[in-house]
PDB file of N, CA, C and O in Angstrom:
ATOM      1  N   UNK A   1    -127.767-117.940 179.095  1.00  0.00           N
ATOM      2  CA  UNK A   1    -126.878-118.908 178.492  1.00  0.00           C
ATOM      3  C   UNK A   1    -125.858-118.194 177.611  1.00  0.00           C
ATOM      4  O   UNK A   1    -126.184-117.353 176.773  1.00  0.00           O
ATOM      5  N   UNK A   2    -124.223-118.694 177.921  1.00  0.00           N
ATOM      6  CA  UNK A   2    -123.733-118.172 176.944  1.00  0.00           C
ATOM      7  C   UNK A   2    -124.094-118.665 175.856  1.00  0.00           C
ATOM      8  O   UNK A   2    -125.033-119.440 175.671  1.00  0.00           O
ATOM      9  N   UNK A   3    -122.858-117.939 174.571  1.00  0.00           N
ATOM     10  CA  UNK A   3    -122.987-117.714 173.098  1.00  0.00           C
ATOM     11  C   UNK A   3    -121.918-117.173 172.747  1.00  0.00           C
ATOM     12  O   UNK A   3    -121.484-116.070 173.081  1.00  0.00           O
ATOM     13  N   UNK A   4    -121.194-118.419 171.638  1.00  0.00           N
ATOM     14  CA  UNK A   4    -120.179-117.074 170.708  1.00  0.00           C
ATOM     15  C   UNK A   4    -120.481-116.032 169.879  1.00  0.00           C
ATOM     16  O   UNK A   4    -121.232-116.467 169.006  1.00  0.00           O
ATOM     17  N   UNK A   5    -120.253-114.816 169.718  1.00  0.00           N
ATOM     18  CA  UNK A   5    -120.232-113.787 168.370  1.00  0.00           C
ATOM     19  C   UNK A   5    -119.422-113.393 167.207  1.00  0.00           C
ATOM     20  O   UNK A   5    -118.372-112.765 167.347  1.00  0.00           O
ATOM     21  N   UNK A   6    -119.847-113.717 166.160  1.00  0.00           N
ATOM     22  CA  UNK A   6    -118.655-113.786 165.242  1.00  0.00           C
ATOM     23  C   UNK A   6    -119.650-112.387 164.222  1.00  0.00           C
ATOM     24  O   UNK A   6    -120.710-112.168 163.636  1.00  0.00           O
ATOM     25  N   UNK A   7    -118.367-111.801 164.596  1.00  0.00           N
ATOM     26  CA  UNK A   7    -118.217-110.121 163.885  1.00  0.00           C
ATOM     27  C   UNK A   7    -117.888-110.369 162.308  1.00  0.00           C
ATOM     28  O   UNK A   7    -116.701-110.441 161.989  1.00  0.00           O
ATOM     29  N   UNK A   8    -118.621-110.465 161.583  1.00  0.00           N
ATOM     30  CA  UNK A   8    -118.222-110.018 159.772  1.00  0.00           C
ATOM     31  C   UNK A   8    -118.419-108.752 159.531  1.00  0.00           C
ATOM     32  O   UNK A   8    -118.157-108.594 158.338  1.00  0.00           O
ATOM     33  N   UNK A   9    -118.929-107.149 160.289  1.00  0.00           N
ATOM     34  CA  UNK A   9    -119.070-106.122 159.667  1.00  0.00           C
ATOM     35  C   UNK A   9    -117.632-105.265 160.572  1.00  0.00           C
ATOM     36  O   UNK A   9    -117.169-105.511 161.686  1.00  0.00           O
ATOM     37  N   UNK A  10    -117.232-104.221 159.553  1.00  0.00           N
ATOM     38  CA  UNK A  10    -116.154-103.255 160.434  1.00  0.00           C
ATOM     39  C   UNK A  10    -116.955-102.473 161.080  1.00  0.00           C
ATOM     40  O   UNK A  10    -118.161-102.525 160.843  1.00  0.00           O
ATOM     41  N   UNK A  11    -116.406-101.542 162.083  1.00  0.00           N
ATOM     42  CA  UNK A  11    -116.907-100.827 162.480  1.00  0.00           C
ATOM     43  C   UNK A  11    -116.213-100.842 163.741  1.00  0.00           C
ATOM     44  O   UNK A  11    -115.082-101.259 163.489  1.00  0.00           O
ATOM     45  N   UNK A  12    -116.360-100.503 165.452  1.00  0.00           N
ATOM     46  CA  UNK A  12    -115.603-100.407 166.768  1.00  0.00           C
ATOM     47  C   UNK A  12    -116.323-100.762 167.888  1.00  0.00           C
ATOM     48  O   UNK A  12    -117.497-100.526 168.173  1.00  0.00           O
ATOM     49  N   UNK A  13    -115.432-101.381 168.508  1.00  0.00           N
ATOM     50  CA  UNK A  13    -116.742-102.152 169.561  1.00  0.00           C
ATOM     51  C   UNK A  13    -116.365-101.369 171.024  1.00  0.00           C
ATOM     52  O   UNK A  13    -115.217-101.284 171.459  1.00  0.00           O
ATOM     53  N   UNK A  14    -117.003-101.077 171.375  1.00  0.00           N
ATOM     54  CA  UNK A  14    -117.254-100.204 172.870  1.00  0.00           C
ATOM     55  C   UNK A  14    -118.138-101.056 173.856  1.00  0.00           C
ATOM     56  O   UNK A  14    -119.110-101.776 173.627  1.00  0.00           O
ATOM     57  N   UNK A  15    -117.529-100.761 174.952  1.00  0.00           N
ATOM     58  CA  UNK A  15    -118.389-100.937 176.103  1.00  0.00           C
ATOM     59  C   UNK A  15    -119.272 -99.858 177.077  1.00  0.00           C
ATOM     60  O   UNK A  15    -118.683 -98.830 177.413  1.00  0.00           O
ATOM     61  N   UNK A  16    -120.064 -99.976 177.338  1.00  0.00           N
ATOM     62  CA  UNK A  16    -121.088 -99.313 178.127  1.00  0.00           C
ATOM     63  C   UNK A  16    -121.672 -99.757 179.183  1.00  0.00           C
ATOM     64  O   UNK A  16    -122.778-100.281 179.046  1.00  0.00           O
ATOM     65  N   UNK A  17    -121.139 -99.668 180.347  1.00  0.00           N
ATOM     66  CA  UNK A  17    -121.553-100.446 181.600  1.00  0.00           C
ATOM     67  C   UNK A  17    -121.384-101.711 181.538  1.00  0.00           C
ATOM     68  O   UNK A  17    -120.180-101.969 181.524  1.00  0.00           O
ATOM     69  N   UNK A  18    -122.212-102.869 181.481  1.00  0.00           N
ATOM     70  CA  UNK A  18    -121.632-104.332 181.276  1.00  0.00           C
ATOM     71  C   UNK A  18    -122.395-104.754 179.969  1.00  0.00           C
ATOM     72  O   UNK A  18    -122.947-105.845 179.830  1.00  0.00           O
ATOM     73  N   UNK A  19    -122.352-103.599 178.883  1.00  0.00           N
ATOM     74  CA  UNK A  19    -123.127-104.135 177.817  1.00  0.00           C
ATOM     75  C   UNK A  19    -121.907-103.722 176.512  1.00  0.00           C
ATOM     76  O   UNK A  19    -121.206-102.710 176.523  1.00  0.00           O
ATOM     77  N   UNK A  20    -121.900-104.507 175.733  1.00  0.00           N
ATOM     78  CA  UNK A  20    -121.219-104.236 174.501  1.00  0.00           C
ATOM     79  C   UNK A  20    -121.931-104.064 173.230  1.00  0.00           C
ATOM     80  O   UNK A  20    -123.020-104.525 172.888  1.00  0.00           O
ATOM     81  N   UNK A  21    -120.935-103.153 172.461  1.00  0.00           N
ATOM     82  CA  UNK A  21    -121.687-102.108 171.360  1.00  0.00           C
ATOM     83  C   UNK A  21    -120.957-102.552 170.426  1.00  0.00           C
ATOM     84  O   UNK A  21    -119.908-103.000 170.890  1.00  0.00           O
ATOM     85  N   UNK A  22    -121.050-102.668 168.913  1.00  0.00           N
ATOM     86  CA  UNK A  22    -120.551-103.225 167.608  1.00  0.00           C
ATOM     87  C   UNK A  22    -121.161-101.705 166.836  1.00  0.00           C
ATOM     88  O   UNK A  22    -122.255-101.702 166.272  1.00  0.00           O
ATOM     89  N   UNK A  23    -120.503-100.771 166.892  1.00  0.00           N
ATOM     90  CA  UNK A  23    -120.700 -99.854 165.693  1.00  0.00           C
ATOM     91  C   UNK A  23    -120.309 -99.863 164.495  1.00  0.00           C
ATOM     92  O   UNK A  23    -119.132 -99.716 164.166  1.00  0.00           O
ATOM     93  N   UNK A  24    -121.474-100.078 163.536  1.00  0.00           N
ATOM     94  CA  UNK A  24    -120.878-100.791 162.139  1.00  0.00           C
ATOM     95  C   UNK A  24    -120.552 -99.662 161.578  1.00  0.00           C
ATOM     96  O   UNK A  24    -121.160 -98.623 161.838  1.00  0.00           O
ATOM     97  N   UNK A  25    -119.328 -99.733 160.548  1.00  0.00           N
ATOM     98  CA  UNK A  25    -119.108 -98.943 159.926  1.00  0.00           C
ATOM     99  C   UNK A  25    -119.409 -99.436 158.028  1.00  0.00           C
ATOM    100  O   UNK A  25    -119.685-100.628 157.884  1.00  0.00           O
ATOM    101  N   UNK A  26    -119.348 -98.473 156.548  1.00  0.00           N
ATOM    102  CA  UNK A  26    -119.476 -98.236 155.871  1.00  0.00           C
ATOM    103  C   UNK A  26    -118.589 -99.620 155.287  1.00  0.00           C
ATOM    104  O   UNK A  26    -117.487 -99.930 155.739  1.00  0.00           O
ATOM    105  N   UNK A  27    -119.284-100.356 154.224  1.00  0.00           N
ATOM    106  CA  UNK A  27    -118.488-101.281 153.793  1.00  0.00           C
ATOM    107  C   UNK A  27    -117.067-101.296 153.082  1.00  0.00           C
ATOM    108  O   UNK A  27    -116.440-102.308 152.769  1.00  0.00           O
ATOM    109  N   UNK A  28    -116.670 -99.934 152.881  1.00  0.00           N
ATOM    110  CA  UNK A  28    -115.909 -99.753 152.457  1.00  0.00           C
ATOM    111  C   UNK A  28    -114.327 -99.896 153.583  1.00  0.00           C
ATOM    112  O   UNK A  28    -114.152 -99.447 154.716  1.00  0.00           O
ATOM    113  N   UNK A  29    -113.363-100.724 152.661  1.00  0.00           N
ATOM    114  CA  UNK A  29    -112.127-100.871 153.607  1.00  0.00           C
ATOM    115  C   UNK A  29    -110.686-100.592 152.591  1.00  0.00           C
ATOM    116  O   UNK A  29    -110.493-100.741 151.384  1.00  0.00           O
ATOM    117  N   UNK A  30    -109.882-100.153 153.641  1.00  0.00           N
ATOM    118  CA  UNK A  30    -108.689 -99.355 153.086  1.00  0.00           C
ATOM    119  C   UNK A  30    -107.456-100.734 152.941  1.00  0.00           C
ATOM    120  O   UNK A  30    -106.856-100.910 154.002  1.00  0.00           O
ATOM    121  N   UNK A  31    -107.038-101.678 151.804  1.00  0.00           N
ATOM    122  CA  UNK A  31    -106.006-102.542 152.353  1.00  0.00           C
ATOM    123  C   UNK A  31    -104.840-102.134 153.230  1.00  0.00           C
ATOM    124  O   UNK A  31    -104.515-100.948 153.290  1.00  0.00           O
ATOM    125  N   UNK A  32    -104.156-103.131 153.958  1.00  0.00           N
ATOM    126  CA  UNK A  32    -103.313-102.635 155.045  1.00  0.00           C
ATOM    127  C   UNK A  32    -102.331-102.065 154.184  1.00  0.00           C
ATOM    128  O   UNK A  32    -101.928-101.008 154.668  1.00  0.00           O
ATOM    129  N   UNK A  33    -101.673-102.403 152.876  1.00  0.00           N
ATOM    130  CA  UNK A  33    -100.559-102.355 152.364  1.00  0.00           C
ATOM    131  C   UNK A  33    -100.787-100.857 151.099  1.00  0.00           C
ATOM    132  O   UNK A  33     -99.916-100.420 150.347  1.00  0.00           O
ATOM    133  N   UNK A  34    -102.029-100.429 151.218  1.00  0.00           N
ATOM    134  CA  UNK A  34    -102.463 -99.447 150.614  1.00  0.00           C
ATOM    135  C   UNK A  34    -101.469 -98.303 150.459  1.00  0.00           C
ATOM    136  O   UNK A  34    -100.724 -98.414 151.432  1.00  0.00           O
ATOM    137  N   UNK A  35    -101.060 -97.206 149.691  1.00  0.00           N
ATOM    138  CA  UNK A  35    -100.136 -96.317 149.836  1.00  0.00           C
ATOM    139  C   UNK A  35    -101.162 -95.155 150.778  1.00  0.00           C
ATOM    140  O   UNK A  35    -100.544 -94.325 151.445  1.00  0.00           O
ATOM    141  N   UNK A  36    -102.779 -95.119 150.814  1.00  0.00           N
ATOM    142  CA  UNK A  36    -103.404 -94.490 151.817  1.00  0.00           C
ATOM    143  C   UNK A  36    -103.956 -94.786 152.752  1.00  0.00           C
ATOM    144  O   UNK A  36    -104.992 -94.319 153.224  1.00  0.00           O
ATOM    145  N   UNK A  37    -103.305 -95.597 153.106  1.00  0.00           N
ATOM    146  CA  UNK A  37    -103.624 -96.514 154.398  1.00  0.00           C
ATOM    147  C   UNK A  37    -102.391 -95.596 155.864  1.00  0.00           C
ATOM    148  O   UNK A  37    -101.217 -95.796 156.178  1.00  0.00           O
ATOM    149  N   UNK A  38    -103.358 -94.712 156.329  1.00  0.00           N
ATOM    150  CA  UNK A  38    -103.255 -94.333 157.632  1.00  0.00           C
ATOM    151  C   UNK A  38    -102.969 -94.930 158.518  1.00  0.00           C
ATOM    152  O   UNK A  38    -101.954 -94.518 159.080  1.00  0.00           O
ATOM    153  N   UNK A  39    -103.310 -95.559 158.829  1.00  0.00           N
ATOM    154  CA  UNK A  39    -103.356 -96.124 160.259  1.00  0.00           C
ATOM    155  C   UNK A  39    -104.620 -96.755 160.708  1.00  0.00           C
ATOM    156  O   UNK A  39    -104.867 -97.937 160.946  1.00  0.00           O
ATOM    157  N   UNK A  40    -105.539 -95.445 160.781  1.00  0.00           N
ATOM    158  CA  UNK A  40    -107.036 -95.489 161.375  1.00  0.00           C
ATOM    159  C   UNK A  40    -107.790 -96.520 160.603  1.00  0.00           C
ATOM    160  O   UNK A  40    -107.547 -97.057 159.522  1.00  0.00           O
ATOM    161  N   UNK A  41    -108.865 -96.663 161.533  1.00  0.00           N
ATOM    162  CA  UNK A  41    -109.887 -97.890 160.698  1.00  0.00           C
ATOM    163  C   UNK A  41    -110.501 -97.424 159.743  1.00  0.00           C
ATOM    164  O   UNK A  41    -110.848 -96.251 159.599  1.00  0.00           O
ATOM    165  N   UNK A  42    -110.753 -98.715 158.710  1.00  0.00           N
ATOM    166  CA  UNK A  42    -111.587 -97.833 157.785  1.00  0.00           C
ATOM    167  C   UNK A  42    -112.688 -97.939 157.170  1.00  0.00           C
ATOM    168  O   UNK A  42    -113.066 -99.105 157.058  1.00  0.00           O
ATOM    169  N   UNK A  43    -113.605 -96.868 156.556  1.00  0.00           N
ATOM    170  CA  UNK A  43    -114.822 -96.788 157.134  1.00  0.00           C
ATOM    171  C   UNK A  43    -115.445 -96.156 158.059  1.00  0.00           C
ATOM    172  O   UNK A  43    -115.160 -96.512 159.202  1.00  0.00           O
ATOM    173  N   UNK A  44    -116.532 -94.975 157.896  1.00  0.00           N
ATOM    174  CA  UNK A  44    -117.183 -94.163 158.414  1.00  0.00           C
ATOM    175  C   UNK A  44    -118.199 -94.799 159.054  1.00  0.00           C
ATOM    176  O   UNK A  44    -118.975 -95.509 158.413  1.00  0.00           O
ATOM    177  N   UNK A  45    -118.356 -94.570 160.784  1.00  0.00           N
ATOM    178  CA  UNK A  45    -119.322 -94.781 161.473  1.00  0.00           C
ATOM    179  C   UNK A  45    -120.503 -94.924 160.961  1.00  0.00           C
ATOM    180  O   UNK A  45    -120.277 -94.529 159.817  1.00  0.00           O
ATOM    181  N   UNK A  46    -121.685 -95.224 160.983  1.00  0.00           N
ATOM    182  CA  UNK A  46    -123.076 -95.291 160.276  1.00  0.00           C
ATOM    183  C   UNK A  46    -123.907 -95.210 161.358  1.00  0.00           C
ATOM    184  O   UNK A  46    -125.095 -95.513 161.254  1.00  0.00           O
ATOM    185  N   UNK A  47    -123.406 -94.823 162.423  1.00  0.00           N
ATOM    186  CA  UNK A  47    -124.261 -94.579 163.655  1.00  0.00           C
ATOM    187  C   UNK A  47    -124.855 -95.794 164.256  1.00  0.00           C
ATOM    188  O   UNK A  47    -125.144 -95.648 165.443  1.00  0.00           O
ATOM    189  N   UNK A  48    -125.139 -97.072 163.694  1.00  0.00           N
ATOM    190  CA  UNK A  48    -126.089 -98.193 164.112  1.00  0.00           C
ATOM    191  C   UNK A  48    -125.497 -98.932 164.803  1.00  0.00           C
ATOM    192  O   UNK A  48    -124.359 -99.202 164.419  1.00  0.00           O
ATOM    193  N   UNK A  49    -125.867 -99.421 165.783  1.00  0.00           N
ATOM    194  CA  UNK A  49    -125.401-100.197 167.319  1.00  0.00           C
ATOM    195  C   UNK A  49    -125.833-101.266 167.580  1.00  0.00           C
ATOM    196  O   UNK A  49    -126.917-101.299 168.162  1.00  0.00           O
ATOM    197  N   UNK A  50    -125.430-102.011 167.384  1.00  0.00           N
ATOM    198  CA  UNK A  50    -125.946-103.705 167.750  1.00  0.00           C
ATOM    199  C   UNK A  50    -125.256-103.757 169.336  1.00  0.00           C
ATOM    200  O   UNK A  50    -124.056-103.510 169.463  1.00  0.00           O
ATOM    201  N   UNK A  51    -126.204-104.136 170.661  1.00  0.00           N
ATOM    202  CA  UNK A  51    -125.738-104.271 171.738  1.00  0.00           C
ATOM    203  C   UNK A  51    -125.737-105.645 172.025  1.00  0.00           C
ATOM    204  O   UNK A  51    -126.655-106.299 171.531  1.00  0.00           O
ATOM    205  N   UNK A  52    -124.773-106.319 172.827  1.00  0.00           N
ATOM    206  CA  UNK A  52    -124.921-107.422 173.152  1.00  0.00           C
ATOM    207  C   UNK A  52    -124.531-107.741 174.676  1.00  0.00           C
ATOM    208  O   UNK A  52    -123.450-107.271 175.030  1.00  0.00           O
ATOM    209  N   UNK A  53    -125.328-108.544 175.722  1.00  0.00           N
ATOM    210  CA  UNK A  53    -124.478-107.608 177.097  1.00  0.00           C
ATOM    211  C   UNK A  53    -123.633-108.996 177.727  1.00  0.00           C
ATOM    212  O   UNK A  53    -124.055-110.153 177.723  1.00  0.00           O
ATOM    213  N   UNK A  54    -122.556-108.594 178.166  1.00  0.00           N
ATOM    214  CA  UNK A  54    -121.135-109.574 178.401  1.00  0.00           C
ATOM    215  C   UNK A  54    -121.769-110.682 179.049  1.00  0.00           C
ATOM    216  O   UNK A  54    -121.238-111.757 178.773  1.00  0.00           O
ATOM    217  N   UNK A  55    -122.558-110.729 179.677  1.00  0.00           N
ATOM    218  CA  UNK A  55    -122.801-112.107 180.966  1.00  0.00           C
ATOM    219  C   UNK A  55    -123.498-112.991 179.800  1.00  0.00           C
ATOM    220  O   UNK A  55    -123.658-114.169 180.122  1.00  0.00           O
ATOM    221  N   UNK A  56    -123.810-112.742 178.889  1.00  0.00           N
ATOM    222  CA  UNK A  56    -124.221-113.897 177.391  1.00  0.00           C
ATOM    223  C   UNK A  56    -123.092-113.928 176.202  1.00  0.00           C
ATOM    224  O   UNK A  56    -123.402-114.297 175.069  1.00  0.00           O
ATOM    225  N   UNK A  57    -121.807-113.529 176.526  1.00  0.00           N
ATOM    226  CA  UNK A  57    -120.968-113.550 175.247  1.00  0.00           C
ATOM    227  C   UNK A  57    -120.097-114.720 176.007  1.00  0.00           C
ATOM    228  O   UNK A  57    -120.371-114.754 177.207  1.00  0.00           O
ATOM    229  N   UNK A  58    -119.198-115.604 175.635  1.00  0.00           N
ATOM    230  CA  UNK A  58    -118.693-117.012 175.374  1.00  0.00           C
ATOM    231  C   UNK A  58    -117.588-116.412 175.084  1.00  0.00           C
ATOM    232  O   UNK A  58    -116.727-116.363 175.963  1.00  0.00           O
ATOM    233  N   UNK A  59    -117.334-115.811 173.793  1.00  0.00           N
ATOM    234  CA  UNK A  59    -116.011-115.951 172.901  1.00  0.00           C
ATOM    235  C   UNK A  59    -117.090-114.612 171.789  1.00  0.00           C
ATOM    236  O   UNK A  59    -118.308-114.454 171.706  1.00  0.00           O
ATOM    237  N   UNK A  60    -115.728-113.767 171.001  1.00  0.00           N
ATOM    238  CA  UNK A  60    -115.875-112.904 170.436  1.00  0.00           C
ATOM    239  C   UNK A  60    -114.687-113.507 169.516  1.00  0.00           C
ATOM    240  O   UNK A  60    -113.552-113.708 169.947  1.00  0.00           O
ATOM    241  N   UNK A  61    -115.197-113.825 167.896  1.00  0.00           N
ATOM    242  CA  UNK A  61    -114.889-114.224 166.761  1.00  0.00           C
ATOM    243  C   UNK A  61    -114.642-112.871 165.960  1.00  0.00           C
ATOM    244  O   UNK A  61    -115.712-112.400 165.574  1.00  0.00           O
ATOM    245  N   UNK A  62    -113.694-112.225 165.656  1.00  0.00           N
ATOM    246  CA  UNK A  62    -113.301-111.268 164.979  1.00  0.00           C
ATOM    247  C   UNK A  62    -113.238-111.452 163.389  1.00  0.00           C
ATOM    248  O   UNK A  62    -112.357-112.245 163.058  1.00  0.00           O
ATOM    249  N   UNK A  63    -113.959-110.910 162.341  1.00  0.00           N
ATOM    250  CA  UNK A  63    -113.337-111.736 160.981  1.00  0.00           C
ATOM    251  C   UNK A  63    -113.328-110.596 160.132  1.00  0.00           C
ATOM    252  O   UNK A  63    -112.734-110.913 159.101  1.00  0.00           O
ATOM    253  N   UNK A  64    -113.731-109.360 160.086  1.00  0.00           N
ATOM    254  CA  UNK A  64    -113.918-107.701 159.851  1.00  0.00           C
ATOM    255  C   UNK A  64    -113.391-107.197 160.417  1.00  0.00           C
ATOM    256  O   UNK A  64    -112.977-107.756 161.433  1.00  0.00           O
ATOM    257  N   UNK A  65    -112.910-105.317 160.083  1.00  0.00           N
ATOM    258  CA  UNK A  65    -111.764-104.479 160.541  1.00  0.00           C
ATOM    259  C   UNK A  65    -112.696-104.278 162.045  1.00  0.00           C
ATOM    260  O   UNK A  65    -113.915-104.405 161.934  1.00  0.00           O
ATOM    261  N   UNK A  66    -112.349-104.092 162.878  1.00  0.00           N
ATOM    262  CA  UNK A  66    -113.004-103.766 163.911  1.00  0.00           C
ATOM    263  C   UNK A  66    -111.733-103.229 165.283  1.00  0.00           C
ATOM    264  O   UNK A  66    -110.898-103.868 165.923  1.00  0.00           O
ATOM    265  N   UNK A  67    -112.030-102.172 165.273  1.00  0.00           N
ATOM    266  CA  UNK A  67    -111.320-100.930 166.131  1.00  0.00           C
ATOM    267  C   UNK A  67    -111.900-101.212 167.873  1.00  0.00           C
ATOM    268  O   UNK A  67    -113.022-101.434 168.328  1.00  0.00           O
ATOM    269  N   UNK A  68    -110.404-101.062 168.583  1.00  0.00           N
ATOM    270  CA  UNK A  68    -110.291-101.691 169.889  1.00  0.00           C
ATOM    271  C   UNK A  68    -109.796-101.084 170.827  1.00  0.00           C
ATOM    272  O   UNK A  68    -108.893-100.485 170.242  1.00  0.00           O
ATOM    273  N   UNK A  69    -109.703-100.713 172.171  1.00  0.00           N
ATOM    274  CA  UNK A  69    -108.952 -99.966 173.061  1.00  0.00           C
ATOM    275  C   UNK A  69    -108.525-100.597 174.508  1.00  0.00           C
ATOM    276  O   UNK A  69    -109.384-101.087 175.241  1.00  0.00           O
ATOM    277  N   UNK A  70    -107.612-100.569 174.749  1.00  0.00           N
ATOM    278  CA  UNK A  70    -106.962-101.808 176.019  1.00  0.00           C
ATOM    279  C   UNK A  70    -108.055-101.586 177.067  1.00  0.00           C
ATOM    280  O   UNK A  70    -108.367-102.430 177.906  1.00  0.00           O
ATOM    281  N   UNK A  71    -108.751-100.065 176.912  1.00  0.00           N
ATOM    282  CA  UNK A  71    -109.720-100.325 178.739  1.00  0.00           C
ATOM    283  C   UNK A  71    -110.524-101.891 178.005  1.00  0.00           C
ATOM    284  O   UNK A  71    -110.497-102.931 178.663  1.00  0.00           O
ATOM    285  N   UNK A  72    -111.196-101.843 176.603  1.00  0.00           N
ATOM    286  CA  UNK A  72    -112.243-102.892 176.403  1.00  0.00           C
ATOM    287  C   UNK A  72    -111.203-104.486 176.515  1.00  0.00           C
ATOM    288  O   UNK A  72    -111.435-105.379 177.330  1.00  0.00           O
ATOM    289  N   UNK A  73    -110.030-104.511 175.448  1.00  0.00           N
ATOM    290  CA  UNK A  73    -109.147-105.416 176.005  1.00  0.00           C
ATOM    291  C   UNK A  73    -109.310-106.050 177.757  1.00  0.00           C
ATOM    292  O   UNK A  73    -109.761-107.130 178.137  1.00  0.00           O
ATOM    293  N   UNK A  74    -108.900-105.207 178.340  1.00  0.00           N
ATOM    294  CA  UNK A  74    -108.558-105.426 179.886  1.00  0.00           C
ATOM    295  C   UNK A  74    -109.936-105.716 180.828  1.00  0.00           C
ATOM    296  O   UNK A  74    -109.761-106.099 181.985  1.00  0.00           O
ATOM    297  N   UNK A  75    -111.599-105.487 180.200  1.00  0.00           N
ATOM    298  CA  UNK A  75    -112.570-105.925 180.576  1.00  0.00           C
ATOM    299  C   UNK A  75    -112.621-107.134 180.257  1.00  0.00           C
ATOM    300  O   UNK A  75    -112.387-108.077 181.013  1.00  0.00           O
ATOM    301  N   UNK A  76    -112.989-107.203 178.907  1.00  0.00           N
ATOM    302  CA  UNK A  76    -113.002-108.629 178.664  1.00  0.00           C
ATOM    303  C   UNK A  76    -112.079-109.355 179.311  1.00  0.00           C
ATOM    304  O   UNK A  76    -112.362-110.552 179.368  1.00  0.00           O
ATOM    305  N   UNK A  77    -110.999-109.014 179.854  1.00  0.00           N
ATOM    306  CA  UNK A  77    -110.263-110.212 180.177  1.00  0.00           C
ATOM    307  C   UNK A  77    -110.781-110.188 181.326  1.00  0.00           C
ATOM    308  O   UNK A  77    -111.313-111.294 181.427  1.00  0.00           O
ATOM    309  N   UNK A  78    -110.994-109.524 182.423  1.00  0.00           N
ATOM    310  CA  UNK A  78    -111.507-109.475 183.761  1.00  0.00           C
ATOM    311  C   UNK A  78    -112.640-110.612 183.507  1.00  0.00           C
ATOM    312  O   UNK A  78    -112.504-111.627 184.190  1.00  0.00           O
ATOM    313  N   UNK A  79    -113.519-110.580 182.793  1.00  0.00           N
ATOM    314  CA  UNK A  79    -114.686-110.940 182.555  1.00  0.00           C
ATOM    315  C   UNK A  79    -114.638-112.269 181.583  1.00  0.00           C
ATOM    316  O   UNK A  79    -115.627-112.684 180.978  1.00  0.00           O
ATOM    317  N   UNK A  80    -113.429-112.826 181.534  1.00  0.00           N
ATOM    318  CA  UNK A  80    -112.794-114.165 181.117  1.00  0.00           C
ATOM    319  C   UNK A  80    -113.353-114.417 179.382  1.00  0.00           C
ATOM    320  O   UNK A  80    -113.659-115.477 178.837  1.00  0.00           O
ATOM    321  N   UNK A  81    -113.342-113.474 179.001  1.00  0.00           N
ATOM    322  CA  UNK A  81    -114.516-113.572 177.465  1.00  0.00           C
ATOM    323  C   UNK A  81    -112.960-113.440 176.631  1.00  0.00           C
ATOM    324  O   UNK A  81    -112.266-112.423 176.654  1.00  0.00           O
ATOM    325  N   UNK A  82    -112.485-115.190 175.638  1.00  0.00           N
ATOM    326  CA  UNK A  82    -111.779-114.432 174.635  1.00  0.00           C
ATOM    327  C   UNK A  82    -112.127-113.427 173.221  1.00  0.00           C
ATOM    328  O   UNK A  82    -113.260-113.089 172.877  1.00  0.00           O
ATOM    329  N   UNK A  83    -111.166-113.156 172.700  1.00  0.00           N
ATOM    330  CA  UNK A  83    -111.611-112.799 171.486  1.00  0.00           C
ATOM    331  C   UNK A  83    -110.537-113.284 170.682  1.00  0.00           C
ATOM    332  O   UNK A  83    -109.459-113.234 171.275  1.00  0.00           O
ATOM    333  N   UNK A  84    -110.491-113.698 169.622  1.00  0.00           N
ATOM    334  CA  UNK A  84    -110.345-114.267 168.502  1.00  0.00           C
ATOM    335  C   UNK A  84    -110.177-113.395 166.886  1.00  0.00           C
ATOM    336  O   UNK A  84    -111.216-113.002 166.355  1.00  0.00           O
ATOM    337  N   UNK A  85    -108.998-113.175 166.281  1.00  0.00           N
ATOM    338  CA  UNK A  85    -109.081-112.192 165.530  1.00  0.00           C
ATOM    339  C   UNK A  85    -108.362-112.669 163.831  1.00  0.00           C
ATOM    340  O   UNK A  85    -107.155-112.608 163.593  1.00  0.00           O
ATOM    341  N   UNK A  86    -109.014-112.949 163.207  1.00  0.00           N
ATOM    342  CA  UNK A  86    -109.320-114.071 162.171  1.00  0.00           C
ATOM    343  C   UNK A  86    -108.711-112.445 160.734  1.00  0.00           C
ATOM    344  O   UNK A  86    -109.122-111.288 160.824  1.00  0.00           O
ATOM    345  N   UNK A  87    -107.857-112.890 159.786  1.00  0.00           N
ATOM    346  CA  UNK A  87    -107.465-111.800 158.581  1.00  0.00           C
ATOM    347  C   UNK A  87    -108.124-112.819 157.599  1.00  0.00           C
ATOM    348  O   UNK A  87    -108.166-112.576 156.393  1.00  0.00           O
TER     349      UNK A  87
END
């Protein structure tokens, strides 16, 4: 059965075969308007992986910094799953 997921921690979400990964990162966040605000996400990996696998995700609720790359973009869309990206 699907299910929506609504993301409150930062961190980068990856895919791995038809399963998806939420790598949380360090609570700490850089504001966008910061004078050290890079670019990059922010917040150090913490290694911990919450998997969740696509044929049970609905909709992906974004509401935390969370780092993205068009291959995962361009799955999800294959795979009709929106995502939703909430400041």
């Amino acid at each position: 059965m699907k299910r929506p997921y609504y993301l409150f921690s930062n961190g980068r979400l990856r895919r791995k075969q038809n399963t998806l990964f939420l790598e949380r990162a360090d609570a700490q966040r850089t504001p966008d308007d910061a004078p050290e605000d890079t670019g990059a996400p922010s917040g150090e990996p913490t290694g911990e992986k919450v998997p969740f696998p696509v044929e049970q995700v609905e909709a992906i609720y974004v509401f935390g910094e969370i780092d993205i790359n068009t291959k995962l973009v361009t799955f999800l869309a294959q795979k009709s799953v929106p995502v939703y990206f909430f400041d």
